[in-house]
MARMARRO-949095 format. One record per atom (N, C-alpha, C): atom name; x, y, z; residue in one letter; residue number from 1. Coordinates in steps of 0.001 Angstrom, whole numbers. Atoms other than C-alpha are relative to their C-alpha. Example, Ala and Ser with C-alpha at 12.3 -4.5 7.8 and 13.67 -1.06 7.14 Angstrom:
# MARMARRO-949095
   atom        c1        c2        c3   type   seq
      N       890     -1190         0      a     1
     CA     12300     -4500      7800      a     1
      C       900      1200         0      a     1
      N      -820     -1190       -60      s     2
     CA     13670     -1060      7140      s     2
      C      -770      1090       730      s     2
//
This chain:
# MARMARRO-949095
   atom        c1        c2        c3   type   seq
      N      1218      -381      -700      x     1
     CA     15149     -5745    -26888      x     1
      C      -626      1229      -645      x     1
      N       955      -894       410      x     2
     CA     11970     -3430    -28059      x     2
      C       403       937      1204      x     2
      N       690      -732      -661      x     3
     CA     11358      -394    -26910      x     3
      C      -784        -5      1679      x     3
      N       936       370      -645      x     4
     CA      8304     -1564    -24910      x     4
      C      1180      -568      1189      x     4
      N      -634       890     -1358      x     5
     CA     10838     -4144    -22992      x     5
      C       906       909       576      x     5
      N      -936     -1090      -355      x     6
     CA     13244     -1102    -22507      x     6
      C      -974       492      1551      x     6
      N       829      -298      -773      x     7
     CA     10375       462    -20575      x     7
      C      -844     -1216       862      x     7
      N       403       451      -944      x     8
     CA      9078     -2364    -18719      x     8
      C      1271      -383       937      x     8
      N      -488       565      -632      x     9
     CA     12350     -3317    -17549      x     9
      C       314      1500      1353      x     9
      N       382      -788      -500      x    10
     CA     12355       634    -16103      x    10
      C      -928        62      1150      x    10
      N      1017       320     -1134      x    11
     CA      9201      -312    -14519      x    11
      C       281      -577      1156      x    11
      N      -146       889      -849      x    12
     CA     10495     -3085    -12903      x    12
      C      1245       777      1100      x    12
      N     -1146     -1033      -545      x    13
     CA     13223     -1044    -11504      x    13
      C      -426      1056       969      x    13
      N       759      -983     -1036      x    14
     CA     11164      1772    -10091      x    14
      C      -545     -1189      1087      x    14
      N       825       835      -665      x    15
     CA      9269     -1034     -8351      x    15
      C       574      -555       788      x    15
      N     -1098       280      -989      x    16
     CA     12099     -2146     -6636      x    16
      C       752       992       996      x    16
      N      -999     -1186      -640      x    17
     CA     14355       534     -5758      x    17
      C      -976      1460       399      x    17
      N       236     -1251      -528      x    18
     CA     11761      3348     -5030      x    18
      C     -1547      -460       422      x    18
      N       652       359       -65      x    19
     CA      8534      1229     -4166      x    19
      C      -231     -1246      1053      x    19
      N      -475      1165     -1214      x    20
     CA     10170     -1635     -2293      x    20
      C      -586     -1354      -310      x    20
      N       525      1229       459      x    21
     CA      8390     -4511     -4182      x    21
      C       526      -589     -1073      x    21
      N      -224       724      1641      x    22
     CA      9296     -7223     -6557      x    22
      C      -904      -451     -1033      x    22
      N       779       437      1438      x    23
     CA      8020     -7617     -9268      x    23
      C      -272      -398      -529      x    23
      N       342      1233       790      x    24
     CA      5804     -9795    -11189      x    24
      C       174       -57     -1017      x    24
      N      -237      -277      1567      x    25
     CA      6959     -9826    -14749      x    25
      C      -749        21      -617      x    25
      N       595       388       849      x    26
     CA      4555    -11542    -16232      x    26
      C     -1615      1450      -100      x    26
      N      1106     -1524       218      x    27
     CA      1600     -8733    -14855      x    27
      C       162      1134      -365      x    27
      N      -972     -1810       292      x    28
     CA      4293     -5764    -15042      x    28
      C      -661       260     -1361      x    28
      N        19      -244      1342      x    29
     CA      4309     -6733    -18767      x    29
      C     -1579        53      -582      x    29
      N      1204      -103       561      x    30
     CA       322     -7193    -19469      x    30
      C      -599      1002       747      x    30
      N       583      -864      -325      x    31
     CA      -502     -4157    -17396      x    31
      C       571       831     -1311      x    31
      N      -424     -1198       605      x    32
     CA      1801     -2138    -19484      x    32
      C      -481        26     -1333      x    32
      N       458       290      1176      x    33
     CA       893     -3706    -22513      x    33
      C     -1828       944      -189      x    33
      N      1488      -296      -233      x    34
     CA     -3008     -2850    -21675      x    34
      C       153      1732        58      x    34
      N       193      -968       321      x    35
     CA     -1726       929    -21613      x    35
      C       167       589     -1282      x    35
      N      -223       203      1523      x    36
     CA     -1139       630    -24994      x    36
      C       922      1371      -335      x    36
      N     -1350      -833       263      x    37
     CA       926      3625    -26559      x    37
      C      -153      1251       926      x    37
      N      -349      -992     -1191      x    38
     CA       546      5969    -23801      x    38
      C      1364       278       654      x    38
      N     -1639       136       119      x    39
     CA      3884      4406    -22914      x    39
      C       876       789      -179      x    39
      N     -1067      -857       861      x    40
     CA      5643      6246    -25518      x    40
      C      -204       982        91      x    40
      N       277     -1574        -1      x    41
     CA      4423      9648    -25346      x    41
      C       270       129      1888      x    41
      N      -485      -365     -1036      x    42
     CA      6179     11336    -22435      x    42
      C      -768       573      1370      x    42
      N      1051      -218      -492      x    43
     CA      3255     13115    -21168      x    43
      C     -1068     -1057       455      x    43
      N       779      1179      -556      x    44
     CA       892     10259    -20853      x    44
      C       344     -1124       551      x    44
      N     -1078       955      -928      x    45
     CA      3179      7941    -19385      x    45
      C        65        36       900      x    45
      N      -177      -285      -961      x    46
     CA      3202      9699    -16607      x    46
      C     -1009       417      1038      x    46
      N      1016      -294      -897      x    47
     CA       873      9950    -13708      x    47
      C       473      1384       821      x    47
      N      -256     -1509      -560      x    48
     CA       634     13924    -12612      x    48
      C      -489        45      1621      x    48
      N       566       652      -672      x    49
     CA      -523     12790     -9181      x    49
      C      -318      1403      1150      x    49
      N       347     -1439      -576      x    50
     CA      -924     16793     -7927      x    50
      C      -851       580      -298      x    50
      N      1368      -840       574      x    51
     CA     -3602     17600    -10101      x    51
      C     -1255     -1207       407      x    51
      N       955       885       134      x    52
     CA     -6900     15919     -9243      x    52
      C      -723      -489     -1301      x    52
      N       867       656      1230      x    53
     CA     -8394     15696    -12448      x    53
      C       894      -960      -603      x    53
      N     -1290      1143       509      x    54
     CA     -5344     13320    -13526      x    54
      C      -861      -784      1011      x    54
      N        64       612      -968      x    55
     CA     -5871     11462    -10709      x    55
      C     -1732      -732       175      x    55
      N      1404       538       128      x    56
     CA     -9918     11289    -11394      x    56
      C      -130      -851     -1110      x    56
      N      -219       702       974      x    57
     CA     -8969     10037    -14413      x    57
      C       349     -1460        -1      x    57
      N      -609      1266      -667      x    58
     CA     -6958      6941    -13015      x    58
      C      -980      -783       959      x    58
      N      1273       290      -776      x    59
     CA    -10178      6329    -10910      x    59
      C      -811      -786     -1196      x    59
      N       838       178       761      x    60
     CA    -12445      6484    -13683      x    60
      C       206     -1079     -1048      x    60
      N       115       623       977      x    61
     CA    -10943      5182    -16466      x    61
      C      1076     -1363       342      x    61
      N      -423       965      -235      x    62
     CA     -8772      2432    -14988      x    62
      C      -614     -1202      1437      x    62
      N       573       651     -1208      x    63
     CA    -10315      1266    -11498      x    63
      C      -953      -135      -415      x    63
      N      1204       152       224      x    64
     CA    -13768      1673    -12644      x    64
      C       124      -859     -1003      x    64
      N      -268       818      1405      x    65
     CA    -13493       796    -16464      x    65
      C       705     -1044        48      x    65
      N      -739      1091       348      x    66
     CA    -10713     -1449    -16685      x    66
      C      -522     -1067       994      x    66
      N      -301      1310      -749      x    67
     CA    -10466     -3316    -13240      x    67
      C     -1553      -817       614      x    67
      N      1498      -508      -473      x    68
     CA    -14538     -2725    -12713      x    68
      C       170       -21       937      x    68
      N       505      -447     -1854      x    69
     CA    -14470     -1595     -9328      x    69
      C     -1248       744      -200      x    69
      N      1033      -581       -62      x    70
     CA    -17419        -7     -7973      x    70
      C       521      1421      1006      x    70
      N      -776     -1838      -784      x    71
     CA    -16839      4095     -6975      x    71
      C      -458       -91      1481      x    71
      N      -196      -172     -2062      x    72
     CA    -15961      5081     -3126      x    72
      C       869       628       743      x    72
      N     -1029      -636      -524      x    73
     CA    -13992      6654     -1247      x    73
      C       960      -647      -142      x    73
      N     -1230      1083       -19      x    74
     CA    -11584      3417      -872      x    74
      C       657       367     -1232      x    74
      N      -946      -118      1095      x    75
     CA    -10533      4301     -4459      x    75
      C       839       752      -431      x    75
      N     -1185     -1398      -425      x    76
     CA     -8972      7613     -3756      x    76
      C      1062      -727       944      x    76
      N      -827       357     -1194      x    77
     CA     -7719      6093      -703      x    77
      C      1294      -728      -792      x    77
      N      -653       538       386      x    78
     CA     -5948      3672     -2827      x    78
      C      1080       746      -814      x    78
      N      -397      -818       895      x    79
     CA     -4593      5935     -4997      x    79
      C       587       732       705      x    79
      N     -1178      -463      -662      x    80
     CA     -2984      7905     -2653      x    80
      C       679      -774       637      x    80
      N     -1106      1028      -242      x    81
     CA     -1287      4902      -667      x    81
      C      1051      -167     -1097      x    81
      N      -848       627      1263      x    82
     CA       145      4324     -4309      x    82
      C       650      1064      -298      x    82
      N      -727     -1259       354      x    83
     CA      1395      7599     -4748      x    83
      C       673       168      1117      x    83
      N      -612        76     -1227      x    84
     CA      2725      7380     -1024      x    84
      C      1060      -856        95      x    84
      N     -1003      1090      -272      x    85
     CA      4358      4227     -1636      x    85
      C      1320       434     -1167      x    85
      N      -661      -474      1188      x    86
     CA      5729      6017     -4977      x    86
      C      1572       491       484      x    86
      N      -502     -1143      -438      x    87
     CA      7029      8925     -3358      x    87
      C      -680      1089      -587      x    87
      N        64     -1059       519      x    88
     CA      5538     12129     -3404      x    88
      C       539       638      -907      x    88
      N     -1535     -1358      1157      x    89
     CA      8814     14197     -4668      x    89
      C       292      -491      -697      x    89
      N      -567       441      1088      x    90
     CA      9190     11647     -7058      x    90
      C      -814       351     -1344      x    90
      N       758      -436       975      x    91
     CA      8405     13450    -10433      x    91
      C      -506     -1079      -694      x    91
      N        56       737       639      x    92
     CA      8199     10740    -12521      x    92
      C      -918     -1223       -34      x    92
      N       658      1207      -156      x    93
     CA      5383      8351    -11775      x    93
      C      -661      -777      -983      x    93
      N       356       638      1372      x    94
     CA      4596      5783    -14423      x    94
      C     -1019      -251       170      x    94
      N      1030       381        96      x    95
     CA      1623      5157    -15476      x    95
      C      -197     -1621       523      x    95
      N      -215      1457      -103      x    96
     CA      2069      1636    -15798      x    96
      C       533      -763      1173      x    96
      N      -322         1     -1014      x    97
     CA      3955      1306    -12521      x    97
      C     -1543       129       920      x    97
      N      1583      -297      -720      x    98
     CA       303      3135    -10672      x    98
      C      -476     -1128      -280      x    98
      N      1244       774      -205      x    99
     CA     -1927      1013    -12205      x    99
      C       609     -1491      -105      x    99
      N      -579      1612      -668      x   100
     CA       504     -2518    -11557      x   100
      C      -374       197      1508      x   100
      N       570       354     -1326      x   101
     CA       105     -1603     -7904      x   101
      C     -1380       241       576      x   101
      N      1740       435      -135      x   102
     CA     -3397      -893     -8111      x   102
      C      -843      -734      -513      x   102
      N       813      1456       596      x   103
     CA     -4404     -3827     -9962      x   103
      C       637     -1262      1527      x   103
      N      -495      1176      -940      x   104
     CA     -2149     -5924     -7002      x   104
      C     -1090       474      1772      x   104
      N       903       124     -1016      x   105
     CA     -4004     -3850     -4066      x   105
      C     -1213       -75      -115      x   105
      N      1337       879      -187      x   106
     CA     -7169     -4935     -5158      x   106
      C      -254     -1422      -334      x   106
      N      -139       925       -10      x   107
     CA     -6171     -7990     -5790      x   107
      C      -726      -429     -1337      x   107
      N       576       178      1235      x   108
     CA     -7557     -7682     -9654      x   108
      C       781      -849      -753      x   108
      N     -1090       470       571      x   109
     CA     -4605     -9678    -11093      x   109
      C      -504      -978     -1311      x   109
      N      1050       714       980      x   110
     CA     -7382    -11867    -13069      x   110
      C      -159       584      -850      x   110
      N       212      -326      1393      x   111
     CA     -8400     -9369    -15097      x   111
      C      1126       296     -1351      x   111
      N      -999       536      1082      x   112
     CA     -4912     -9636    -17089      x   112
      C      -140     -1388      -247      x   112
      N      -406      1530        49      x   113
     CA     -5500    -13209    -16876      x   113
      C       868      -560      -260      x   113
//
């Protein structure tokens, strides 16, 4: 196994044991894929979910851009449920993890096709 599958199988793991959901493989793997090498770098991997401008970021450039949503309050909202469902105290929030369950609560799952 790559790298990459090292870290999605991680994903899948958080998603279970600290998230409470199972996991779709097949989206796990084309969300993560779609963050392209962010992945690997330790820093960007990780969703800082205390600072807002992180967090505007994950708005902007993934809800808006990627999944095209249209801006609103609901998209914060979402975004903290997902960081709720995370865990706060949990340092470690993956990128790729965030935006799998915010591509599933808006029910965007299409745009991986």
């Amino acid at each position: 196994m790559g790298k990459r599958d090292d870290l999605i199988a991680q994903y899948a793991d958080d998603l279970k044991n600290k998230c409470g959901m199972e996991p779709d493989m097949d989206l796990l793997t084309k969300v993560t894929i779609g963050c392209g090498p962010a992945i690997y770098n330790a820093d960007a991997s990780t969703v800082a979910s205390s600072q807002e401008s992180e967090l505007e970021t994950v708005k902007d450039n993934f809800l808006i851009k990627k999944l095209g949503l249209a801006d609103g309050p609901e998209l914060m909202e979402a975004i903290g449920k997902v960081v709720e469902i995370y865990g706060k105290s949990e340092r470690n929030k993956y990128r790729a993890v965030v935006y799998y369950m915010l591509t599933k609560h808006f029910g965007k799952e299409s745009v991986y096709g």
